[in-house]
mmCIF file as gemmi writes it, N, C-alpha and C atoms, coordinates in Angstrom:
data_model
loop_
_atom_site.group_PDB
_atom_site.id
_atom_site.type_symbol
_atom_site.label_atom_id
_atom_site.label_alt_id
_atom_site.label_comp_id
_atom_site.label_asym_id
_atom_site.label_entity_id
_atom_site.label_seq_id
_atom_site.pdbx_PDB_ins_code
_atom_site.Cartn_x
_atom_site.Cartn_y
_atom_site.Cartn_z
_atom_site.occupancy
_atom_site.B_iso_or_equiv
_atom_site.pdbx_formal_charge
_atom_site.auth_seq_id
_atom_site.auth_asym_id
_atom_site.pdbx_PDB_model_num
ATOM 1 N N . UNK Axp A 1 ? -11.059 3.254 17.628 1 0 ? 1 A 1
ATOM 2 C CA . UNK Axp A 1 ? -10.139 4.317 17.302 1 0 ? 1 A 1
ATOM 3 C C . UNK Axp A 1 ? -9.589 4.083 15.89 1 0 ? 1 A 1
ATOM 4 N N . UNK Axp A 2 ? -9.649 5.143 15.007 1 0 ? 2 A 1
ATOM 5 C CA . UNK Axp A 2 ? -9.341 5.16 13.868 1 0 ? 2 A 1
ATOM 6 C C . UNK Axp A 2 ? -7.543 5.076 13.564 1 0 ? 2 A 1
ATOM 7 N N . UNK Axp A 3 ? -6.834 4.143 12.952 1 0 ? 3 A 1
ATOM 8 C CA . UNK Axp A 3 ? -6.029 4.092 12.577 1 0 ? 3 A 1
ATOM 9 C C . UNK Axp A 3 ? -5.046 4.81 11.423 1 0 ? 3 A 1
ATOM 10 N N . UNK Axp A 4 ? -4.053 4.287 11.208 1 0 ? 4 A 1
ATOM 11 C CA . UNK Axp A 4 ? -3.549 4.787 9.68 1 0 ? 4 A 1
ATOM 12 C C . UNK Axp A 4 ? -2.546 3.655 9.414 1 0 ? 4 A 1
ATOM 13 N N . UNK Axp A 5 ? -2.485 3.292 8.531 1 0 ? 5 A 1
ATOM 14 C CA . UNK Axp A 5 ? -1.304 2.294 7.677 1 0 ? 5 A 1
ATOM 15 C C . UNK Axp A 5 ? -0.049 3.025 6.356 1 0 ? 5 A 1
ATOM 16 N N . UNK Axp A 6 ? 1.02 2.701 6.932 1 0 ? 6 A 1
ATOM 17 C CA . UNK Axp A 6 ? 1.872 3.444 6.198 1 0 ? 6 A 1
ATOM 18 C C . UNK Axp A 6 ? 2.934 2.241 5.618 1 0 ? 6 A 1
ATOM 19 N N . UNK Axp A 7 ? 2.63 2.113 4.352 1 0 ? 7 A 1
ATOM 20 C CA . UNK Axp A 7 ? 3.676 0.992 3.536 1 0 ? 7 A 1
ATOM 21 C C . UNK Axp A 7 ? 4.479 1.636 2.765 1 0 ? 7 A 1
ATOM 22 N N . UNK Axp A 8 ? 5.978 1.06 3.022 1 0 ? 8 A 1
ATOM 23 C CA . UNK Axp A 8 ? 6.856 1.926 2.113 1 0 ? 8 A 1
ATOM 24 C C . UNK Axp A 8 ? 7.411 0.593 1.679 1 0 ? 8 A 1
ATOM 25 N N . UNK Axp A 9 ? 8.598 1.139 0.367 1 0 ? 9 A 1
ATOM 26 C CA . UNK Axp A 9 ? 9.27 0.108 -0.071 1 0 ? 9 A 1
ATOM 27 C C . UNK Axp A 9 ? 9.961 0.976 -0.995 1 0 ? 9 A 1
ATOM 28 N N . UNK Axp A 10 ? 11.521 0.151 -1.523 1 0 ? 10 A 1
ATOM 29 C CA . UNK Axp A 10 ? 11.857 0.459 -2.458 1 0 ? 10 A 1
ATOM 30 C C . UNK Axp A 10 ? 11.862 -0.382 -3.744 1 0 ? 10 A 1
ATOM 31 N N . UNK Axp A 11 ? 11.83 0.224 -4.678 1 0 ? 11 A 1
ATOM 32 C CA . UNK Axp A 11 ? 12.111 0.052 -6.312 1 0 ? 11 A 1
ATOM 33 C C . UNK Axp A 11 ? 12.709 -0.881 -6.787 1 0 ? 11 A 1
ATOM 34 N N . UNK Axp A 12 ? 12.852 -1.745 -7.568 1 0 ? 12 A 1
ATOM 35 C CA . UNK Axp A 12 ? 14.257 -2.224 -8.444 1 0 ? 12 A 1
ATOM 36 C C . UNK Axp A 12 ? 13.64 -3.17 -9.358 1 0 ? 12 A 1
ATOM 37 N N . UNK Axp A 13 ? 13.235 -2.117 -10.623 1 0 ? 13 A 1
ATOM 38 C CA . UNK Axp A 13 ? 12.796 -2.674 -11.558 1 0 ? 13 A 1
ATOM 39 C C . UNK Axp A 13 ? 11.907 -1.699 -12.649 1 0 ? 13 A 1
ATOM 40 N N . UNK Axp A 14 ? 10.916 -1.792 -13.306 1 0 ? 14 A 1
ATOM 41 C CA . UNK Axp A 14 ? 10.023 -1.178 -14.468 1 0 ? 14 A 1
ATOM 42 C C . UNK Axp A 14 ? 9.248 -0.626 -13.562 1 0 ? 14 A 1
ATOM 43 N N . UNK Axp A 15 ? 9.528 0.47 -13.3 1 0 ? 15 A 1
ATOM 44 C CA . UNK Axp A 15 ? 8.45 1.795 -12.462 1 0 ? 15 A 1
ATOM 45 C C . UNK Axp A 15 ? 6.982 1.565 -13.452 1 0 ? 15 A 1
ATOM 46 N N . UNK Axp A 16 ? 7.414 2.173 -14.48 1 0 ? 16 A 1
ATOM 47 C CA . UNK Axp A 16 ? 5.536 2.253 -15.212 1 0 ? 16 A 1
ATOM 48 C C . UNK Axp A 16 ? 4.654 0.848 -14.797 1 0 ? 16 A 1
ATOM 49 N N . UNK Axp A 17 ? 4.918 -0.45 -14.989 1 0 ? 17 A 1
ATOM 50 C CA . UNK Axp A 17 ? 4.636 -1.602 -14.644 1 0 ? 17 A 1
ATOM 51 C C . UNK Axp A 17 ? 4.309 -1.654 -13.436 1 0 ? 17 A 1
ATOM 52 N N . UNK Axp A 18 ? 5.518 -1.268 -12.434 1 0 ? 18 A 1
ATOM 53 C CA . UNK Axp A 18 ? 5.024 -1.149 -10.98 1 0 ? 18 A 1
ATOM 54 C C . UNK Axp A 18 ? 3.897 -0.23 -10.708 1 0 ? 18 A 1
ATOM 55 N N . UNK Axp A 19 ? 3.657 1.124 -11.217 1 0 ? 19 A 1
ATOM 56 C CA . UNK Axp A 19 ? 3.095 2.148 -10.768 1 0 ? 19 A 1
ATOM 57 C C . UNK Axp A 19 ? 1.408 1.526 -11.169 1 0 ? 19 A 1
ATOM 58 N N . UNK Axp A 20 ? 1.321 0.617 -12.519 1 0 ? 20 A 1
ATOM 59 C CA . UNK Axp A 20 ? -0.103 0.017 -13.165 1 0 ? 20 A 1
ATOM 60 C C . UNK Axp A 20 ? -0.474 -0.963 -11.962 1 0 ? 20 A 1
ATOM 61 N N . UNK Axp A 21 ? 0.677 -1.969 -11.432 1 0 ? 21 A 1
ATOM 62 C CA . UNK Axp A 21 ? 0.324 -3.019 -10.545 1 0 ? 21 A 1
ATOM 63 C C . UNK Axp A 21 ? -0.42 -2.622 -9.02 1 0 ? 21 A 1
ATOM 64 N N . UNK Axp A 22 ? 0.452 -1.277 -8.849 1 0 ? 22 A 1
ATOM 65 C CA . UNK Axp A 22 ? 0.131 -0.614 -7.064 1 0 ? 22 A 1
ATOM 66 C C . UNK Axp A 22 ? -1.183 0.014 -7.371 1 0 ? 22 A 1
ATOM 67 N N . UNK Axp A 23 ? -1.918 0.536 -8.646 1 0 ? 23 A 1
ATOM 68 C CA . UNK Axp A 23 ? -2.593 1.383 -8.866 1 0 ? 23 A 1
ATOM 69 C C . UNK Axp A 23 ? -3.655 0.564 -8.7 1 0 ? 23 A 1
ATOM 70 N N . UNK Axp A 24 ? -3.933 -1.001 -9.351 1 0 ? 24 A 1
ATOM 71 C CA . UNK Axp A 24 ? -4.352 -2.135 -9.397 1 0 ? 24 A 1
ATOM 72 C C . UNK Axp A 24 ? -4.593 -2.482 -8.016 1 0 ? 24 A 1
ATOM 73 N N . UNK Axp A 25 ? -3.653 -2.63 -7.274 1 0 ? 25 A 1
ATOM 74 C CA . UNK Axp A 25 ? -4.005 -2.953 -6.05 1 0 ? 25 A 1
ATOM 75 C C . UNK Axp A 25 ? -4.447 -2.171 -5.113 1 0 ? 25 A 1
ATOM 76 N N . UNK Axp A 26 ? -4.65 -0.851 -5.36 1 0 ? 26 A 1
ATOM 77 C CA . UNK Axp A 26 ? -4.883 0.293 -4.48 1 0 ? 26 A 1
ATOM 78 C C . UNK Axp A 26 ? -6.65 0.144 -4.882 1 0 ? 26 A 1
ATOM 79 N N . UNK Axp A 27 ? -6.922 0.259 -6.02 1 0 ? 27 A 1
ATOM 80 C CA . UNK Axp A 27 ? -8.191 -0.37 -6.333 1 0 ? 27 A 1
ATOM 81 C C . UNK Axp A 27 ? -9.093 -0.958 -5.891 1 0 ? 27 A 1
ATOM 82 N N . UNK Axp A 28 ? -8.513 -2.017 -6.026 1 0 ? 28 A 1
ATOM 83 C CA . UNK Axp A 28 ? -8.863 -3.01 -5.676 1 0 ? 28 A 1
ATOM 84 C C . UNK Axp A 28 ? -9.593 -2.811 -3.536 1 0 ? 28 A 1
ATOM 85 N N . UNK Axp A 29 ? -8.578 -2.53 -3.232 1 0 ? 29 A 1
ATOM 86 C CA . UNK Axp A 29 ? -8.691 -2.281 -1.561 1 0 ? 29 A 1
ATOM 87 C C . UNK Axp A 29 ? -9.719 -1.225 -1.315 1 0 ? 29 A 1
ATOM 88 N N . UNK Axp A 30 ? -9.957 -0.662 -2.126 1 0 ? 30 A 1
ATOM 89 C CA . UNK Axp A 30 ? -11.037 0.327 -1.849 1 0 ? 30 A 1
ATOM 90 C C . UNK Axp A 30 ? -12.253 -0.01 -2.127 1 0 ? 30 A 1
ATOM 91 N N . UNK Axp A 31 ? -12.16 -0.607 -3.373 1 0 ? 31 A 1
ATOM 92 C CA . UNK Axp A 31 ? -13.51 -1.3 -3.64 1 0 ? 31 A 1
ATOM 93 C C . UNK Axp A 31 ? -13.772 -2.481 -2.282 1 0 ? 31 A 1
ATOM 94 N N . UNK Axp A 32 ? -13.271 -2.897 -1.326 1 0 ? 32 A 1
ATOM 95 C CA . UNK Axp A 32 ? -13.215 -3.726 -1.013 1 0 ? 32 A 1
ATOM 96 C C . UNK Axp A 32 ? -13.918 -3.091 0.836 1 0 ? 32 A 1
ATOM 97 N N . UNK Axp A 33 ? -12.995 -2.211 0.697 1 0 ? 33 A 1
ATOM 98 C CA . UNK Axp A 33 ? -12.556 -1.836 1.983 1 0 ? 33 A 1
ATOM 99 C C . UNK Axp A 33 ? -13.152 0.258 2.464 1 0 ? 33 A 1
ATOM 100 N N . UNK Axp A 34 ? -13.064 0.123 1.404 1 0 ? 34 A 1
ATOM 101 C CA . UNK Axp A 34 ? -13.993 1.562 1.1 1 0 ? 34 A 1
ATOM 102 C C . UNK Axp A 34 ? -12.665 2.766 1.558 1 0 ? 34 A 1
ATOM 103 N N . UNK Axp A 35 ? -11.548 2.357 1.422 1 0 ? 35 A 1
ATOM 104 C CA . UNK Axp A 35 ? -10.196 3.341 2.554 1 0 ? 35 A 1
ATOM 105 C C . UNK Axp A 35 ? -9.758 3.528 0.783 1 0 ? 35 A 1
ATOM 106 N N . UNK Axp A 36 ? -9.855 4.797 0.347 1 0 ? 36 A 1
ATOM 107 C CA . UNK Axp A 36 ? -8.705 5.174 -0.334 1 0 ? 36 A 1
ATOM 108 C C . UNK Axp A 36 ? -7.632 5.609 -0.163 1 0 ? 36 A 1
ATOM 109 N N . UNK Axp A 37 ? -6.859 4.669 -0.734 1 0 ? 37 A 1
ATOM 110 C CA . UNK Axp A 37 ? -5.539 5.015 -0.337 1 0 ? 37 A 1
ATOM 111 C C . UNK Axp A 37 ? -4.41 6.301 -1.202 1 0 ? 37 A 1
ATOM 112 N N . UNK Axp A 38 ? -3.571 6.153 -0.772 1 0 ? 38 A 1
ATOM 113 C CA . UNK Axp A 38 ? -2.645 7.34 -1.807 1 0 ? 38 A 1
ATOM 114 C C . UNK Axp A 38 ? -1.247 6.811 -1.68 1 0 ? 38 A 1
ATOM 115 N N . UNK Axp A 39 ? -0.598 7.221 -2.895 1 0 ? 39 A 1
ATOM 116 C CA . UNK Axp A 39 ? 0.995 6.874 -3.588 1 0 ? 39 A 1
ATOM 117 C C . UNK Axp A 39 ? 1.394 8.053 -3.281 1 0 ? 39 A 1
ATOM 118 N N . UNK Axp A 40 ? 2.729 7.564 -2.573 1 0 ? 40 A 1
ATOM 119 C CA . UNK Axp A 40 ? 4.006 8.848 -2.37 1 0 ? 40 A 1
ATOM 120 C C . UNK Axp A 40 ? 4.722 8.174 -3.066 1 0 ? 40 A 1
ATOM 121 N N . UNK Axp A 41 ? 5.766 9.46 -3.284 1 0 ? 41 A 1
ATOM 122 C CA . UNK Axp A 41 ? 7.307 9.043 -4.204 1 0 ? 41 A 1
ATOM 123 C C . UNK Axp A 41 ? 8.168 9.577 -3.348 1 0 ? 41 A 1
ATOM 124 N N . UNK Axp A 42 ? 9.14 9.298 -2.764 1 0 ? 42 A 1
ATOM 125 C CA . UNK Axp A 42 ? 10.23 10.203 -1.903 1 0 ? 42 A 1
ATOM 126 C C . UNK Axp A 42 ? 10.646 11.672 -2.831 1 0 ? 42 A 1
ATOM 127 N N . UNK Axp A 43 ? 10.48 12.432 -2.294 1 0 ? 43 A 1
ATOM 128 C CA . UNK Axp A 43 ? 11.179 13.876 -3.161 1 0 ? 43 A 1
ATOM 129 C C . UNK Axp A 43 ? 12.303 13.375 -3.626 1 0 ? 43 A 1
ATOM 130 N N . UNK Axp A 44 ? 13.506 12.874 -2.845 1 0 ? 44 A 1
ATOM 131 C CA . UNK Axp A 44 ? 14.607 13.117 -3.273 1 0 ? 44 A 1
ATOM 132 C C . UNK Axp A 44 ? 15.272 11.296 -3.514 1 0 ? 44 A 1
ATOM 133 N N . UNK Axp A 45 ? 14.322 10.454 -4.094 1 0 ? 45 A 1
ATOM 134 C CA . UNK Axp A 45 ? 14.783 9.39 -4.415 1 0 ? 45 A 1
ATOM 135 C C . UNK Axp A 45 ? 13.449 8.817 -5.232 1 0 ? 45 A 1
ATOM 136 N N . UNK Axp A 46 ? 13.56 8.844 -5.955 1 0 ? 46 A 1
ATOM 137 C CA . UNK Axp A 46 ? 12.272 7.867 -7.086 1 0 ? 46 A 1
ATOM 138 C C . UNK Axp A 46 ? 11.933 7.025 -7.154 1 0 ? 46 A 1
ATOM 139 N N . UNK Axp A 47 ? 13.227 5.763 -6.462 1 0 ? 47 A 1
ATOM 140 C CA . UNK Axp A 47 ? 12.827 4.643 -5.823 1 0 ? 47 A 1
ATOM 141 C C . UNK Axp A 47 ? 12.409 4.192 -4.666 1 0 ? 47 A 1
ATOM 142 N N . UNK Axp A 48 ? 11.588 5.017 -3.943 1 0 ? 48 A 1
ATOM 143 C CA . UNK Axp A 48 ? 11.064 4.724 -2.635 1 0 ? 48 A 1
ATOM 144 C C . UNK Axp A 48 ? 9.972 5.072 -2.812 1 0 ? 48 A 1
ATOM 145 N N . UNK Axp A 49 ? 8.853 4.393 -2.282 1 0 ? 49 A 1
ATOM 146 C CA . UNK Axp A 49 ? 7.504 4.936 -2.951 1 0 ? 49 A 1
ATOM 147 C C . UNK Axp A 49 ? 6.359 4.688 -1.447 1 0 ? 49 A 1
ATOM 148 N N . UNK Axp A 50 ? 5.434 4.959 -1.122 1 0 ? 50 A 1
ATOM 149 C CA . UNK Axp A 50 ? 4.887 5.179 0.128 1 0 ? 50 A 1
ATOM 150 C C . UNK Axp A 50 ? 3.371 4.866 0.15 1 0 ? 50 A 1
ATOM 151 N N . UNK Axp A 51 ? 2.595 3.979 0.161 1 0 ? 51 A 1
ATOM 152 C CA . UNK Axp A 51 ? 0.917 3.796 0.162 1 0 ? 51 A 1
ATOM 153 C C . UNK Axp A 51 ? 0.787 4.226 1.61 1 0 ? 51 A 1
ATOM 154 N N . UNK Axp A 52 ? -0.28 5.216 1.632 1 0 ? 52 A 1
ATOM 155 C CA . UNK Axp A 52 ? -0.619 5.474 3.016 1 0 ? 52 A 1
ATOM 156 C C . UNK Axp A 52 ? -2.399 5.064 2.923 1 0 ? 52 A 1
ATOM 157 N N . UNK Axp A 53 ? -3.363 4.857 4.254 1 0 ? 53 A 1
ATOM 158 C CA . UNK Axp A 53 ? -4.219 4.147 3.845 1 0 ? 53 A 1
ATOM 159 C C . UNK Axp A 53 ? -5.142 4.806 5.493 1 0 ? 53 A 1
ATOM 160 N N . UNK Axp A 54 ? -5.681 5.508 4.906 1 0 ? 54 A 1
ATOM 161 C CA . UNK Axp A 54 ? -6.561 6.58 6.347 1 0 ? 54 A 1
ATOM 162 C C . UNK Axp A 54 ? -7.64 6.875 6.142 1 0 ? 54 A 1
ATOM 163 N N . UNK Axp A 55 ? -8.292 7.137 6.813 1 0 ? 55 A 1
ATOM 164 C CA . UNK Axp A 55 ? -8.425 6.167 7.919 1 0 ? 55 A 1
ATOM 165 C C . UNK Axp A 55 ? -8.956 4.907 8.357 1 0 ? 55 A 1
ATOM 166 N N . UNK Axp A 56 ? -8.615 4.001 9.209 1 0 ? 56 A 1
ATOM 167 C CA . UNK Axp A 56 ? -8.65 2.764 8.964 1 0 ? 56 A 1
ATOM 168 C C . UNK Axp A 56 ? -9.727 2.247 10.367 1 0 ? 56 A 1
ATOM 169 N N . UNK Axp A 57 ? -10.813 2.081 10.164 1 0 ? 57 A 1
ATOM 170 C CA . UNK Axp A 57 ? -11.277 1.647 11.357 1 0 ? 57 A 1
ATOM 171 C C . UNK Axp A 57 ? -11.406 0.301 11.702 1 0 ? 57 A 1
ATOM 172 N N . UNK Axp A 58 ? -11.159 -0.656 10.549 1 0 ? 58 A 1
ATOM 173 C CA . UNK Axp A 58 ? -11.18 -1.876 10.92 1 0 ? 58 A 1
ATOM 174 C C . UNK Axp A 58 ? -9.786 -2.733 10.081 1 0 ? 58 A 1
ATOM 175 N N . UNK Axp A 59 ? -8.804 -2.612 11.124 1 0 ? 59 A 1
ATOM 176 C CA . UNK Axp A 59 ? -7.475 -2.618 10.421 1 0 ? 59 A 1
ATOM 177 C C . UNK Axp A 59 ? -7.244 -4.572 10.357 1 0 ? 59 A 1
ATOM 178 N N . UNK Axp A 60 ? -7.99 -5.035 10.828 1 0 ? 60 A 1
ATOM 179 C CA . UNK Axp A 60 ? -8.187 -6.808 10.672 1 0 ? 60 A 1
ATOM 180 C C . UNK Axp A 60 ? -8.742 -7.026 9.321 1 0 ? 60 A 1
ATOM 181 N N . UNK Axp A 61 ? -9.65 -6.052 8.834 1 0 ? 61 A 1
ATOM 182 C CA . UNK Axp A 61 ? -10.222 -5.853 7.318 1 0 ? 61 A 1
ATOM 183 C C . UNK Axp A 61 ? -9.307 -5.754 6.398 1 0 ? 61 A 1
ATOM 184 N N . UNK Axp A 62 ? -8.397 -4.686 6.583 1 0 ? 62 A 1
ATOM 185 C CA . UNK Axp A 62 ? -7.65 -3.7 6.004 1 0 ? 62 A 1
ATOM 186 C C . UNK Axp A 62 ? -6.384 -5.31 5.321 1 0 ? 62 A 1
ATOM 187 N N . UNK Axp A 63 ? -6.002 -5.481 6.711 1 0 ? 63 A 1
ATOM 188 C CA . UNK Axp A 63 ? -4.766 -6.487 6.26 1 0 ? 63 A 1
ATOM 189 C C . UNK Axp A 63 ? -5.172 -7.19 5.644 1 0 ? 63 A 1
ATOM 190 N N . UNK Axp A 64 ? -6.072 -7.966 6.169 1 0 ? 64 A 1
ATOM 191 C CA . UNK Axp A 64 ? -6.471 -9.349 4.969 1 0 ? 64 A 1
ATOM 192 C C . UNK Axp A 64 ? -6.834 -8.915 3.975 1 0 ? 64 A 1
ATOM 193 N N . UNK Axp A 65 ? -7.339 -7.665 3.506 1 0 ? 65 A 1
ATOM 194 C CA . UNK Axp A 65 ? -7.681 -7.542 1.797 1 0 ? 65 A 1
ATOM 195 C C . UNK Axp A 65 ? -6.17 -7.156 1.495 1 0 ? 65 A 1
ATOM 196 N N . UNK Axp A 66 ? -5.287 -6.403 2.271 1 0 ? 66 A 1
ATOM 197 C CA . UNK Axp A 66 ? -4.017 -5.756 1.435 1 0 ? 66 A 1
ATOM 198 C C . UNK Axp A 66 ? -3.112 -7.406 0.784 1 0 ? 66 A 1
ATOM 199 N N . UNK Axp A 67 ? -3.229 -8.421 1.996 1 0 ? 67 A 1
ATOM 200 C CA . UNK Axp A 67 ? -2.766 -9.571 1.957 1 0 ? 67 A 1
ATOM 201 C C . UNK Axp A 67 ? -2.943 -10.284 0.668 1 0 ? 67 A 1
ATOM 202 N N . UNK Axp A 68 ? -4.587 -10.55 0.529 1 0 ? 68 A 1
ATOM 203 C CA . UNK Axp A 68 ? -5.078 -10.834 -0.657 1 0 ? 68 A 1
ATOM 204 C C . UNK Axp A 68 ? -4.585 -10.831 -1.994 1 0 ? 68 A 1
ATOM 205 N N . UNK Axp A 69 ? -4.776 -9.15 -1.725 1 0 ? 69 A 1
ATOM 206 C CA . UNK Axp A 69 ? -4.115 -8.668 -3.041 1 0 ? 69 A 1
ATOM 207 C C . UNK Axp A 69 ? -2.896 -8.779 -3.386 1 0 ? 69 A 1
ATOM 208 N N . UNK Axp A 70 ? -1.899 -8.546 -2.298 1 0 ? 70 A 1
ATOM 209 C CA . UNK Axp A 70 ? -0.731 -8.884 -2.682 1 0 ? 70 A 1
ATOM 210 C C . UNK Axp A 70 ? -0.409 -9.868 -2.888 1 0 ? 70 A 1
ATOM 211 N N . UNK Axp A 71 ? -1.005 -11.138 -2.638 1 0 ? 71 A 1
ATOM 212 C CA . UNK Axp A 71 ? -1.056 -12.759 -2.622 1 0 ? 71 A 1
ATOM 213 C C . UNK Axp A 71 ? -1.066 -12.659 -4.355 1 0 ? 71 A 1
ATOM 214 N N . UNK Axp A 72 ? -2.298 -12.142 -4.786 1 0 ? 72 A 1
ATOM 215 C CA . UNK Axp A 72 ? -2.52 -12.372 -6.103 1 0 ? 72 A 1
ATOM 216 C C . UNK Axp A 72 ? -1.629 -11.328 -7.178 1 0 ? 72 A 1
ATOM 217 N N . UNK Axp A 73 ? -0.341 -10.765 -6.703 1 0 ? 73 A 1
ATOM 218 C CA . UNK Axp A 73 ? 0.508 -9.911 -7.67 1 0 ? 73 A 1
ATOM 219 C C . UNK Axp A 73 ? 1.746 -10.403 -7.253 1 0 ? 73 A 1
ATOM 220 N N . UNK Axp A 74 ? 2.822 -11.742 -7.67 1 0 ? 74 A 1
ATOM 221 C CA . UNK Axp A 74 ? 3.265 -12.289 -7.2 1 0 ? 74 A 1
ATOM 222 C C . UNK Axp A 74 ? 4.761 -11.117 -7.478 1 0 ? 74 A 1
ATOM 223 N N . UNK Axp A 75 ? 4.357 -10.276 -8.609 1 0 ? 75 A 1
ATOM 224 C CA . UNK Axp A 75 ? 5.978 -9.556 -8.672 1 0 ? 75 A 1
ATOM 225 C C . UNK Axp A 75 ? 5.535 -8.2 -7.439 1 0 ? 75 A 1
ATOM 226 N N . UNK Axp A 76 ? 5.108 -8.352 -6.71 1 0 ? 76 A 1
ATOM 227 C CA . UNK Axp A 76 ? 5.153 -7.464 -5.099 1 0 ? 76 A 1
ATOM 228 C C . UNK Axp A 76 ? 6.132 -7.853 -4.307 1 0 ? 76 A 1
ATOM 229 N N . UNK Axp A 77 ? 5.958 -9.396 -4.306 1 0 ? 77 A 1
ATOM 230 C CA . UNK Axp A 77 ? 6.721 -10.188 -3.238 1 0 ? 77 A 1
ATOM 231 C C . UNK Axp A 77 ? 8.041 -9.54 -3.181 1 0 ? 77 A 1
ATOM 232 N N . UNK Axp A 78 ? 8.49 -9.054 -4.407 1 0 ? 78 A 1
ATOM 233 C CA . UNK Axp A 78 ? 10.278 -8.886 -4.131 1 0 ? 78 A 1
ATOM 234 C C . UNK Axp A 78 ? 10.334 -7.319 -3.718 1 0 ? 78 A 1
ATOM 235 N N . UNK Axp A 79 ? 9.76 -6.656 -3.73 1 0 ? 79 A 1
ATOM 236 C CA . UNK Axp A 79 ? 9.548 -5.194 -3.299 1 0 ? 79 A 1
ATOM 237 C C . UNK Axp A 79 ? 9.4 -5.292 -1.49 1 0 ? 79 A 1
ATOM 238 N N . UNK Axp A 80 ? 9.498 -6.259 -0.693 1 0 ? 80 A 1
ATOM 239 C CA . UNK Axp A 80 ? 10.056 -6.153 0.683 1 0 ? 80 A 1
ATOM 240 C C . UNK Axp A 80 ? 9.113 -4.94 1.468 1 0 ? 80 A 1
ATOM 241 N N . UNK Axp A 81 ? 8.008 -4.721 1.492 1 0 ? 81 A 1
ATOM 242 C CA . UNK Axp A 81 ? 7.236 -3.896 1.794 1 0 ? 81 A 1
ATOM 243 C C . UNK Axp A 81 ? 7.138 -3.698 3.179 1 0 ? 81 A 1
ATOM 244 N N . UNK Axp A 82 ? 7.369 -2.915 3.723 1 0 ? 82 A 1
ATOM 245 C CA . UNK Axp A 82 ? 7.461 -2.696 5.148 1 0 ? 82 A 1
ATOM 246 C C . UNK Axp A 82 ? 6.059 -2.008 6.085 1 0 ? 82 A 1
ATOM 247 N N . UNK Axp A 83 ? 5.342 -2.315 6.862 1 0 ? 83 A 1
ATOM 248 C CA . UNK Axp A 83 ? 3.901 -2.091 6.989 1 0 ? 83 A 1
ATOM 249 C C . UNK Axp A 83 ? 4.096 -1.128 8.447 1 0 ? 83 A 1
ATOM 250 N N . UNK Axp A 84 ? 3.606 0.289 8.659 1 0 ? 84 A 1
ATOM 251 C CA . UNK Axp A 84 ? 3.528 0.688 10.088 1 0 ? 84 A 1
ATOM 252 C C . UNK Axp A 84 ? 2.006 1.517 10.084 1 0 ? 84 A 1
ATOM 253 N N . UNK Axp A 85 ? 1.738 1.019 11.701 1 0 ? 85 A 1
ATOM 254 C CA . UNK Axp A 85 ? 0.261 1.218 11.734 1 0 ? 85 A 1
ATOM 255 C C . UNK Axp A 85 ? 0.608 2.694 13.311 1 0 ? 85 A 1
ATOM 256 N N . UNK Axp A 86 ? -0.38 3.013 12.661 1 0 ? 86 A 1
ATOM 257 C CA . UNK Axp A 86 ? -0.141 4.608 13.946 1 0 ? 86 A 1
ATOM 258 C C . UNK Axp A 86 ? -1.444 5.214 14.344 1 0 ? 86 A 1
ATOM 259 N N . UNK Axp A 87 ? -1.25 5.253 15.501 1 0 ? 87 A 1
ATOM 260 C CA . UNK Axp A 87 ? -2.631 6.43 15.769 1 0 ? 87 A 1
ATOM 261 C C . UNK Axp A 87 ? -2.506 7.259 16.106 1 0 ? 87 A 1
ATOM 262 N N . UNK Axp A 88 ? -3.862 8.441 16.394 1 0 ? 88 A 1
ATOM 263 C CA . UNK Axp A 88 ? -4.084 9.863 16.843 1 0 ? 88 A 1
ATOM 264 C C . UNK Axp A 88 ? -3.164 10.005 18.022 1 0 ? 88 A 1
ATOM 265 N N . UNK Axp A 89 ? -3.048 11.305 18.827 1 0 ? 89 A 1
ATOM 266 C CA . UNK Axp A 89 ? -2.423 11.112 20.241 1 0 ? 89 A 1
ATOM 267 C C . UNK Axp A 89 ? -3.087 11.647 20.791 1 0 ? 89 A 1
């Protein structure tokens, strides 16, 4: 059963920098993982930003490359990223 991964987080710091690093790592996971992913921005807050990652059929794949990558972008760590996984009904 096909999944979905929804990472949010907020901001606090150089958006353009951040937006090159997530773009980098969004990359990266696809080349990897073949799931392109996509960047939200909250409408009504600029500092909340949203990777969604669909569909996911092998979500044991999915983590360990997101892991990876984030392993290797050490200014992620402070962005507190919050991970929810959901399926069809």
């Amino acid at each position: 059963m096909a999944t979905a991964l929804y990472i949010y987080y907020r901001l606090d710091g150089n958006i353009p920098s951040i937006r090159q690093t997530i773009t980098a790592l969004m990359a990266e996971i696809e080349q990897q993982t073949g799931i392109q992913g996509r960047l939200l921005q909250r409408r009504d807050d600029a500092q909340t930003w949203m990777e969604i990652y669909e569909p996911v059929n092998d979500s044991a794949a999915l983590s360990l490359a997101l892991h990876t990558a984030q392993a290797a972008r050490p200014e992620l760590a402070a962005l507190q990223r919050h991970e929810e996984w959901f399926v069809e009904q």
